[in-house]
C-alpha positions as CSV (number, residue, x, y, z in Angstrom):
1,X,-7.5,23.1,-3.7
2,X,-11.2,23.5,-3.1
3,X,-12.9,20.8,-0.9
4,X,-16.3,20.1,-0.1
5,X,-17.9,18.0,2.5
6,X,-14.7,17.1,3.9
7,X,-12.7,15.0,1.7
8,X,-11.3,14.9,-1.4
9,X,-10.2,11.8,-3.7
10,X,-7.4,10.2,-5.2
11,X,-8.7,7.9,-8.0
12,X,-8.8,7.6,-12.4
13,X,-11.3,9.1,-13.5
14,X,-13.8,6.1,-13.3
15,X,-16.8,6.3,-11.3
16,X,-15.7,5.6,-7.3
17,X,-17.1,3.1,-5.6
18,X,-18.0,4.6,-2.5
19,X,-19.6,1.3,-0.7
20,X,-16.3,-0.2,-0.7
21,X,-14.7,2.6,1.6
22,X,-12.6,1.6,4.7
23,X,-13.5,4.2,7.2
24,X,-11.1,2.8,9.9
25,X,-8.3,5.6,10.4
26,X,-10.4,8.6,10.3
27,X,-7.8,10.2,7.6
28,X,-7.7,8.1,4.3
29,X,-9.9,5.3,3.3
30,X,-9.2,3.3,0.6
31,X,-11.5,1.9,-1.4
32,X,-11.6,-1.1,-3.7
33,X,-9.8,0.9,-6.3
34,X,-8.7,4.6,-5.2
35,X,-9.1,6.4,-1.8
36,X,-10.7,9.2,0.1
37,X,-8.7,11.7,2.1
38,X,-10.7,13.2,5.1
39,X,-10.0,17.1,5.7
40,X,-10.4,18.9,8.7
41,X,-12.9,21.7,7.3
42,X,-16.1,20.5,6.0
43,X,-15.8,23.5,3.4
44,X,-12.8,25.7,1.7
45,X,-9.3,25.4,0.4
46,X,-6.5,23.3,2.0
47,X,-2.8,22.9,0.3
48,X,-1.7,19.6,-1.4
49,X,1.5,18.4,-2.7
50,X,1.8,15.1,-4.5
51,X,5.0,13.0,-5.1
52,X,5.5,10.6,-7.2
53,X,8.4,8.0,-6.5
54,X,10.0,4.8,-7.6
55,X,10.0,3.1,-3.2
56,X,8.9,4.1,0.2
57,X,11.1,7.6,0.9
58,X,11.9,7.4,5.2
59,X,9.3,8.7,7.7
60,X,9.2,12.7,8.4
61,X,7.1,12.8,11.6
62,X,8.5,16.0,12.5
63,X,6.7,18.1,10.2
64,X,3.3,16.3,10.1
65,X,0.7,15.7,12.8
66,X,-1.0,13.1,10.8
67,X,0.6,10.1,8.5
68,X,-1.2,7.1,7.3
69,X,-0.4,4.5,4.7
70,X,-2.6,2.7,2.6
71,X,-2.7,0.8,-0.3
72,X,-4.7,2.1,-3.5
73,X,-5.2,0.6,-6.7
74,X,-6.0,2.4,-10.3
75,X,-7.7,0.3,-12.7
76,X,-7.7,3.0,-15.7
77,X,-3.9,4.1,-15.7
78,X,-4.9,7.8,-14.7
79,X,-4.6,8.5,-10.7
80,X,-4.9,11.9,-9.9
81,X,-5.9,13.9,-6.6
82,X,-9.0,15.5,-7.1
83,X,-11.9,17.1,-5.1
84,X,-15.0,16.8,-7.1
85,X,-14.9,20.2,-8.9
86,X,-13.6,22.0,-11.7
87,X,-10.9,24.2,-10.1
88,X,-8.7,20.9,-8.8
89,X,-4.9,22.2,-9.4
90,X,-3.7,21.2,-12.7
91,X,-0.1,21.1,-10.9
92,X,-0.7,18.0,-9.2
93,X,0.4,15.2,-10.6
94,X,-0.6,11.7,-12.3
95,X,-0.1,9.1,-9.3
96,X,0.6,6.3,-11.0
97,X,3.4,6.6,-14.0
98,X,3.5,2.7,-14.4
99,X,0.1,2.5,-15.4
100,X,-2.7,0.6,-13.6
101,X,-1.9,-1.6,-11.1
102,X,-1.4,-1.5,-7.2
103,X,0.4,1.6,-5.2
104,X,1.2,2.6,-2.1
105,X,0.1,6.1,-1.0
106,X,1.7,8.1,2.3
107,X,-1.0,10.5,2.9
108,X,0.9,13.2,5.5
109,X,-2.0,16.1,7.0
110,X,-1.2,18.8,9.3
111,X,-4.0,21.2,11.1
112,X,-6.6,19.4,10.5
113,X,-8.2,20.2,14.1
114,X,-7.8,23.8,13.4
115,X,-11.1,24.5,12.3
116,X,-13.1,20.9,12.4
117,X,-16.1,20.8,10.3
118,X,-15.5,24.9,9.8
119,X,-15.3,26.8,6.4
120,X,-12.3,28.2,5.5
121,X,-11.5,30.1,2.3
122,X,-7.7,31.0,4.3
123,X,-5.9,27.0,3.8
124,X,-5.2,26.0,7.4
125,X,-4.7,22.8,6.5
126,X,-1.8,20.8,4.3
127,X,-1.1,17.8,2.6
128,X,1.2,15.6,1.0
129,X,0.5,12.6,-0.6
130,X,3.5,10.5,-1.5
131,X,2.9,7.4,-3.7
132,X,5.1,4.6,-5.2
133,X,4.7,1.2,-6.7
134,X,4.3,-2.0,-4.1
135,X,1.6,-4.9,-3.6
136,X,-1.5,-4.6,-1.6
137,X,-1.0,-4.5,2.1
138,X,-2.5,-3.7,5.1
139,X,-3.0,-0.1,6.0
140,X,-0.6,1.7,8.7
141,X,-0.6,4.2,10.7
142,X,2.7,6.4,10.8
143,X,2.1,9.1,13.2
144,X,-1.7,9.2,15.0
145,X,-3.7,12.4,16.5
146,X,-7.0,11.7,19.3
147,X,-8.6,12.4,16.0
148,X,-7.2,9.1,14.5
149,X,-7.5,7.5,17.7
150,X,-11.2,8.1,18.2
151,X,-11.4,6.9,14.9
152,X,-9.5,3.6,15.2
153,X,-11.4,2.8,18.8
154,X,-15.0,3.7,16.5
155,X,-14.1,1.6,14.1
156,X,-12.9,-1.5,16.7
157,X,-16.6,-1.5,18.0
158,X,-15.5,0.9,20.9
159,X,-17.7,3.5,22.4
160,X,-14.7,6.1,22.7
161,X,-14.4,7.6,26.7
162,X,-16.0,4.6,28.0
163,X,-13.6,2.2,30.3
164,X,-13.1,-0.9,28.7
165,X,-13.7,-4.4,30.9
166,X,-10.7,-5.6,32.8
167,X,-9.4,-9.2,31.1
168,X,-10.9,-11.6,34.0
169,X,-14.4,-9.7,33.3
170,X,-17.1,-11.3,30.9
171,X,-16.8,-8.1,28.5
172,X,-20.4,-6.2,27.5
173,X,-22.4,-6.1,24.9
174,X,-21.3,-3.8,22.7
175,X,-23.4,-0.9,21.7
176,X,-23.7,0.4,17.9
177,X,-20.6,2.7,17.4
178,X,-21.8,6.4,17.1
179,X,-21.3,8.7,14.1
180,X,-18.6,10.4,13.9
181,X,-18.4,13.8,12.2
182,X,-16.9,12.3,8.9
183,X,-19.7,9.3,8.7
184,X,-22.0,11.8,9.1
185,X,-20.8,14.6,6.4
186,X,-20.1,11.6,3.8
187,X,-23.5,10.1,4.4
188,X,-24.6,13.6,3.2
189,X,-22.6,13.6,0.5
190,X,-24.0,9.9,0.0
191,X,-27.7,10.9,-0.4
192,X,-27.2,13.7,-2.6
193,X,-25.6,11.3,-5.1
């Protein structure tokens, strides 16, 4: 599949509502219906699988470097992975058999620090987004990367390589978190809208 500034979606096909995205794991961030999935590569083709099931399959950490969890909700009934443009796969399937309502979605990435922010027309980069039917719940990370990690500490408020202040110390002032590389490509992608 083609992608373009760094992510692609899972959502109906109503209008996203990007505001609403939670940034906080650095690989998928729900939104207050659907989700975006952060690649690697700013520009080119990655491989994605989708499965659809009926519960949560067990954890495969073997095969992935990457596995988060999050909840995502369709409001039209019509779910699909997409990435913005005309040639998404038409072998990836609906999401969300059940209709609209709440889902849980495994999203699985490997290579993703191949080639950060790169273009690649070769796919160095796979996914698999498994998806079922459950309740909203918090978000989870499965297996983390430094590139999750980095994004967790952003997202706490931390400044990432800086020491943190021992518990009997009167912690700092906390500066504003910086950009990271996926802020900063979606905020593009934000003003061209």
């Amino acid at each position: 599949m083609f992608v373009n500034d760094g992510m692609f979606a899972v959502s109906d096909d109503a209008e996203e509502p990007v505001e609403t995205a939670r940034w906080s794991n650095g690989l998928a961030a729900p939104m207050e219906y659907g989700a975006w999935i952060l690649t690697g590569i700013n520009t080119g083709n990655v491989r994605v699988r989708a499965e659809v099931l009926d519960a949560a399959p067990s954890v495969d950490t073997a095969s992935w470097d990457e596995i988060v969890e999050i909840s995502v909700q369709s409001v039209l009934g019509d779910l699909r992975i997409h990435s913005g443009y005309e040639i998404t796969p038409d072998n990836l399937p609906v999401l969300n058999p059940r209709g609209p309502d709440w889902y849980r979605m495994r999203v699985h990435a490997r290579g993703r620090s191949v080639n950060p922010d790169g273009v690649s027309q070769e796919p160095v980069e796979d996914y698999l987004i498994t998806i079922w039917p459950r309740e909203q719940a918090a978000s989870e990370v499965l297996r983390t990367s430094e590139r999750i990690e980095e994004a967790l500490r952003i997202s706490a408020g931390e400044t990432p390589g800086k020491p943190q202040p021992r518990p009997d110390q009167e912690p700092a002032p906390k500066p504003a978190a910086p950009a990271t590389a996926e802020r900063a490509r979606l905020l593009r992608h934000l003003k061209r809208d």
